[in-house]
N, C-alpha and C positions, 0 to 999 in steps of 0.2 A: 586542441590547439589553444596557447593562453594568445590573450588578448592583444600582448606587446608581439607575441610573433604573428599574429595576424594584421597587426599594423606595420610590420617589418614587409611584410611580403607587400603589400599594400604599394608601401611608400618604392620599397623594390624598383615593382613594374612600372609605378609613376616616376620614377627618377631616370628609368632607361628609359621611356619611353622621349622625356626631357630633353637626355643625352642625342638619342637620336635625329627629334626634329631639331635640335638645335645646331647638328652636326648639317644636317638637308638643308638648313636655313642658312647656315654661313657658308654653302658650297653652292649654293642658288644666287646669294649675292654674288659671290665669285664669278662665277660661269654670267652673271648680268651684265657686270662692269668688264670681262675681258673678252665676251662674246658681242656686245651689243652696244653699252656706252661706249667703249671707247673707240667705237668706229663712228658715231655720232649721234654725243653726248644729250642733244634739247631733243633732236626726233624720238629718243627711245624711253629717256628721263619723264619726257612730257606727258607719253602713250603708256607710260606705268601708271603716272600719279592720275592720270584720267579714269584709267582702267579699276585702279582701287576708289578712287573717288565712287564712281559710278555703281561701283558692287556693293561698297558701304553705303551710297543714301538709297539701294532700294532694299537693301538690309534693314535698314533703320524702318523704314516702311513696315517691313514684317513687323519687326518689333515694336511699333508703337500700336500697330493694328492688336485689338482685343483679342485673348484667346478666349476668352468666356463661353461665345455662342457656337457650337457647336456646327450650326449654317452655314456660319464666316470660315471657319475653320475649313471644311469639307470642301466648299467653294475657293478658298486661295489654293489650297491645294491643288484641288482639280484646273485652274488656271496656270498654275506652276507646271501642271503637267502636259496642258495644251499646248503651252510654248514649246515646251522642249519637245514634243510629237511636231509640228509646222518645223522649228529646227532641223531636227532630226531627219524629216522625210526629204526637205529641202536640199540635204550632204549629199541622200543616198541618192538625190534626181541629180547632182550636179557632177558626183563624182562617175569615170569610169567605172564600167564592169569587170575587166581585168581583175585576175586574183593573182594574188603572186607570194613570191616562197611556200613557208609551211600552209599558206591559206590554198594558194594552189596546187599544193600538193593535193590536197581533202579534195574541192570541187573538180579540177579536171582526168584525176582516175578513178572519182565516184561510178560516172556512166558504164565504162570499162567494166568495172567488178560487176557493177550488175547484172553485165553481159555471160558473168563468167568467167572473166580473164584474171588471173591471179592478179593479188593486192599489190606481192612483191615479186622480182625478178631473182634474187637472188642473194644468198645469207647478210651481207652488207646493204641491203637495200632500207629505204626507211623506216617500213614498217614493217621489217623482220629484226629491224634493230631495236626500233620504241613500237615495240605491239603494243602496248600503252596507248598510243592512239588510235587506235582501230574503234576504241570505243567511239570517240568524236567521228570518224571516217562511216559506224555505222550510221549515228544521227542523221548526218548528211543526205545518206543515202533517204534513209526511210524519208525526211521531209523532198528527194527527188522520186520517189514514189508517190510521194500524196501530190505535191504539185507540182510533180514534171520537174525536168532540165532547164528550169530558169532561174538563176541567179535572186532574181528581185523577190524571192520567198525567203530566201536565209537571210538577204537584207532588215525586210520586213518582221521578222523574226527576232533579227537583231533589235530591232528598236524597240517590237513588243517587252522583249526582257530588261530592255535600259528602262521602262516607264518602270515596269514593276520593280524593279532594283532602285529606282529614287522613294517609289513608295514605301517599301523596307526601309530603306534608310528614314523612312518622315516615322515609322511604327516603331525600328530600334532606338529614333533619338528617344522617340519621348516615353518610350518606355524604362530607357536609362536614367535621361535625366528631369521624368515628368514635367516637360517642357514642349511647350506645340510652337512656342516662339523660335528654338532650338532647332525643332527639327526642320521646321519651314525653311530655313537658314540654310542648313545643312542640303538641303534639298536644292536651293535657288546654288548655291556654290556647285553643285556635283553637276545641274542642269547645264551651264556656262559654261563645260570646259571643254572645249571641241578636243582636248588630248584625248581626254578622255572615252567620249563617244566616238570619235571620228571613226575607228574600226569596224564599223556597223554595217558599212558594205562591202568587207573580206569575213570570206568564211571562219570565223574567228571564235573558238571556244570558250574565249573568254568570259564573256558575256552571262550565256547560260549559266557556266560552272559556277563563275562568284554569285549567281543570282541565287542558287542553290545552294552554296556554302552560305548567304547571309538571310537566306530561309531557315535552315540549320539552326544560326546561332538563337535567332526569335523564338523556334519551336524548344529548343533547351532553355532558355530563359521562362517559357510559359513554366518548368518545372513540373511536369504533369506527366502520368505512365504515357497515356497517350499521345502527348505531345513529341517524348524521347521515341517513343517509335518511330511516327512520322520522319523524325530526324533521322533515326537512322536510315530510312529511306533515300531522304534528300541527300543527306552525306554522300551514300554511298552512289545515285548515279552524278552528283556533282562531281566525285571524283573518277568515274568513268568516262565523262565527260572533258576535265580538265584536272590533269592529274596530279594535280598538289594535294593529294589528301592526305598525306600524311604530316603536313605541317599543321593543315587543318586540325587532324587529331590530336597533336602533339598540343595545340593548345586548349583544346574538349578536355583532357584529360588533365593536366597540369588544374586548369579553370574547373573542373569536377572536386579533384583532392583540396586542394586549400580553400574552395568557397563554399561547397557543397557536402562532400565526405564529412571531413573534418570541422568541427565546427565548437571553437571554442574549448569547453571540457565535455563533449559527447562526441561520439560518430554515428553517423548520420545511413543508415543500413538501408533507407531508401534511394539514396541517393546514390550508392554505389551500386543497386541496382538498376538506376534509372543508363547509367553509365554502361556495366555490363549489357544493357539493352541496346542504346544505339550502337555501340561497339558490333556487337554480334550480329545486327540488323546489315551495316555497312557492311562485314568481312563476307556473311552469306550474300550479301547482293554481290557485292565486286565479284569474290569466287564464281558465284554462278552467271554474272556476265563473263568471266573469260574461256569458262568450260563452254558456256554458248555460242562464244566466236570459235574455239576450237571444232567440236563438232560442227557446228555451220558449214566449217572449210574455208570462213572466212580471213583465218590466220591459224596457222598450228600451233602458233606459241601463244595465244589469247590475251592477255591482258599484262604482258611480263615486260619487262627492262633488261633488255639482252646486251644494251650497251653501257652498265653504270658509271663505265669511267669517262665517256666524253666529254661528260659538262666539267669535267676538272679539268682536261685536254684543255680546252678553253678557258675556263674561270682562271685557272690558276697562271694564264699565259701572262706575261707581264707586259711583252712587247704591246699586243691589241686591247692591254688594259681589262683583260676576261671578257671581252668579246667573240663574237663570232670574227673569223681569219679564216681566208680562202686561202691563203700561203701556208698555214698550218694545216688548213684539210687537204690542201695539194700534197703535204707528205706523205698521205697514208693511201694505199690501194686498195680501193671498194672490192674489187675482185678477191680479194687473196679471203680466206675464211675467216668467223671470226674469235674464233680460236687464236688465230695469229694476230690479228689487227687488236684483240686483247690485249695480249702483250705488248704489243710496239703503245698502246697508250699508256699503261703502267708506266712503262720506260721514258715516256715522255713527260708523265706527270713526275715523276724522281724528279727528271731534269730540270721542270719547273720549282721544283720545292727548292734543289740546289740554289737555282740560283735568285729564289728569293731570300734567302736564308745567306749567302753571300754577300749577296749585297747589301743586305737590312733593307730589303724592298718592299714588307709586306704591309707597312701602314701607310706608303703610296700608291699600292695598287686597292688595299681598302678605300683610301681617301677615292680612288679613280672611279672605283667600279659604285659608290655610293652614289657620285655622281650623278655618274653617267644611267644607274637608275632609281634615285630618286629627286634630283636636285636640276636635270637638263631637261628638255622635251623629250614626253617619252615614243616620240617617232612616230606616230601613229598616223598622223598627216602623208607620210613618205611613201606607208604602204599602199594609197589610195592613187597613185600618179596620176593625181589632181594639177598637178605640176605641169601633163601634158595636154591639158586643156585650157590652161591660163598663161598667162607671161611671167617671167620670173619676180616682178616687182608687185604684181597681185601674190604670187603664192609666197612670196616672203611677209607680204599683211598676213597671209589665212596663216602661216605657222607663228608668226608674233601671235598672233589672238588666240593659236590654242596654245600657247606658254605663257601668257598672261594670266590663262585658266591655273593653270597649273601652280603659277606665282600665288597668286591668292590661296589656295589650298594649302601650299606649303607654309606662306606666310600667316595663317591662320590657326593652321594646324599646330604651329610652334608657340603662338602665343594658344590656342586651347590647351596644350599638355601643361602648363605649368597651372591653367585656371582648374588643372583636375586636382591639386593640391587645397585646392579650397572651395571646390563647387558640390553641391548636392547631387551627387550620382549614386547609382546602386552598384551594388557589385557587377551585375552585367557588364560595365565596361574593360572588365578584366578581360569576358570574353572575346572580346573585340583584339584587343591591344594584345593577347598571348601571340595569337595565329602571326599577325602583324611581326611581329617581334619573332618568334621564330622566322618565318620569312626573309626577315633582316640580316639575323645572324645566317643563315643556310645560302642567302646570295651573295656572300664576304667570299664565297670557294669555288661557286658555282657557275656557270656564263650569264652573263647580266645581257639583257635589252633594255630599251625603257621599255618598251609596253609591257614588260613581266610586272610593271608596280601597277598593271588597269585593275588587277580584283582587288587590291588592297585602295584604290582610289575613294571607295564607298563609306570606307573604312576614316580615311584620313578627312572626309567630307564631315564627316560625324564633329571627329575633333577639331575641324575648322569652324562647325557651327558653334559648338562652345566657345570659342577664341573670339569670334565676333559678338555673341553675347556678352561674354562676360567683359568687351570693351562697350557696349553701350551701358550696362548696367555699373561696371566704374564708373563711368560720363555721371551717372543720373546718383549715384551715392555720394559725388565731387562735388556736384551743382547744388545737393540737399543741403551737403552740409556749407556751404558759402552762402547761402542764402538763411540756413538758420542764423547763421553769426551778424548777418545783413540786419538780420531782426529779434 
């Protein structure tokens, strides 16, 4: 690969990546001033500029603290990580136990199965439809075997894997951008954002599987036979876990040929085997988790997606903006086979394509569904009915303050993608930004929530640590040179 096309791809991924936060960025103002200012303007105006304020000067803290001593380093860390554990356990004491939707779905017919009683009732049922979840539905169980039918273990659980997903995030900053100031940042941004975390006490796959996929991305970046193995380990129960793996891979592989394979004017024969490894490592684990749920009896269809068209059903609805609609699943009868219930969504995604294709509707249900999941809060508050243990004017503070979180991330993350055009990173952050970035494009079709953007949140943390770097180290290049000229 010559040199100019490997700057081509380069500059590529960093210019969509631009595109994108700069698309989140003007759709986050949007959704500010017509959701929030202008029902009133100095209350919300005020509790922004505080909220950044506040994030920038203990930012600033980080960064003026030495990275040198090794002591200090370890220690802010592990204080970084103290607060967000006191945090953290503080949500999961405050908020109900109630699990609801897909989270209740997992904990309240975990018990059931264990008994013996089928997973599902019947060909439309939901885990005859997404046997794909059965993998998370087993997790469940097994940690209700080790510690019993009590909710506050999956809780706890959850928080365990948010610490160690902040500490990933503090090993892949500074592994990308050999920066400990960077990734402290990154780390103090991701800990802040109750959107983010708030899910920690619904049974929630999320957690785990990104923890896993950003295991993944560390052990392929060590570059090592050993390393690719491991990964393909992680790979493959993160995506039995939480089944986005093949966006996942979608960007392993892309991130493999043009950084790795290819390389300049040589190809690189270890590297494609390093590839072939986790590849092969992931497809025999998945396979043989689904032939395990099959023989178990725990599902007959194992690990499969028997309903591939529904998330078009959805995604592509224009009326609910590619949401979930209970008026659209009120169409279809769970009874009828799904054989038949196939069809009738085929037919329905036609009549979606119609009539976006009519109307010229499809770069307002883009613009909608970007939104709605990467630019508004991503809900994650709503599922905890935290709501019914407080008054509406407290729980409208606690969801300001976890979109505040999220304001910074995105505001951040949009001034770090254009600092990737001039900052010292290694190619690892390609890793980062492919998966991202397919994700992007594959949720423009697909049904959108906010909390479908929590595993890439880790992600966007990354590049919001660089965006707040590289605004103090402007400051400090600004003031050098005004002060040479002083003297």
């Amino acid at each position: 690969m010559g040199v100019n096309f490997r700057k081509l791809v380069n500059w590529g991924i960093i210019l969509f990546t631009i595109l994108f936060t700069s698309i989140v960025f003007i759709l986050m103002i949007y959704n500010i001033f017509k959701n929030y200012v202008a029902n009133s303007p100095t209350y919300y105006l005020l509790r922004l500029i505080i909220a950044i304020s506040f994030i920038l000067l203990i930012s600033y803290i980080l960064y003026k603290m030495t990275d040198q001593k090794i002591w200090l380093n370890r220690l802010i860390l592990i204080v970084l990580i103290l607060i967000f554990i006191v945090i953290a356990l503080f949500w999961v004491r405050i908020t109900p136990r109630t699990q609801l939707s897909d989270f209740g779905n997992f904990w309240y017919r975990a018990p059931d199965v264990l008994k013996g009683q089928k997973l599902y009732a019947f060909d439309n049922d939901y885990f005859a439809k997404w046997a794909y979840q059965t993998g998370f539905m087993a997790y469940v169980m097994l940690v209700i075997k080790i510690f019993g039918y009590h909710i506050i273990a999956i809780q706890y659980l959850n928080v365990f894997y948010q610490v160690l997903t902040l500490i990933m995030v503090y090993k892949l900053s500074t592994m990308i951008f050999h920066s400990i100031k960077i990734a402290r940042i990154s780390v103090f941004l991701l800990l802040i954002d109750l959107d983010w975390f708030a899910l920690n006490s619904q049974a929630d796959n999320q957690y785990l599987g990104s923890l896993l996929f950003l295991v993944t991305f560390y052990l392929i970046l060590k570059d090592k036979y050993w390393s690719y193995i491991l990964g393909g380990f992680t790979l493959g129960f993160g995506a039995i876990i939480r089944p986005i793996g093949p966006v996942i891979i979608a960007g392993i592989i892309v991130f493999a040929v043009f950084f790795k394979i290819i390389r300049q004017h040589s190809f690189n024969i270890h590297s494609l085997w390093r590839l072939l490894i986790i590849l092969g490592i992931y497809f025999a684990i998945f396979n043989f988790a689904g032939l395990l749920i099959k023989s178990s009896g725990l599902n007959q269809y194992g690990l499969s997606n028997r309903d591939t068209s529904w998330k078009f059903v959805t995604g592509l609805n224009y009326e609910s903006s590619g949401t979930y609609d209970q008026n659209l699943v009120n169409q279809f009868d769970l009874n009828e086979s799904r054989l038949k219930e196939n069809t009738k969504e085929k037919t329905v995604i036609r009549q979606h394509i119609s009539n976006l294709n009519h109307g010229d509707k499809w770069l307002e249900l883009f613009k909608q569904k970007i939104s709605i999941l990467w630019s508004e809060r991503i809900n994650a508050i709503d599922f905890t009915e935290i709501n019914k243990k407080i008054s509406n004017t407290h729980y409208d503070k606690i969801t300001l303050i976890g979109y505040l979180g999220s304001v910074a991330i995105i505001l951040f993350s949009w001034i770090g993608s254009f600092a990737l055009l001039k900052s010292d990173h290694t190619d690892g952050i390609f890793l980062l930004l492919l998966p991202l970035l397919a994700f992007v494009v594959i949720q423009l079709f697909i049904e959108v929530q906010g909390r479908y953007r929590i595993e890439f949140v880790p992600i966007l943390a990354i590049i919001s640590g660089l965006g707040v770097y590289s605004i103090f180290n402007s400051i400090k290049l600004i003031g050098g040179k005004i002060h040479a000229k002083q003297h």
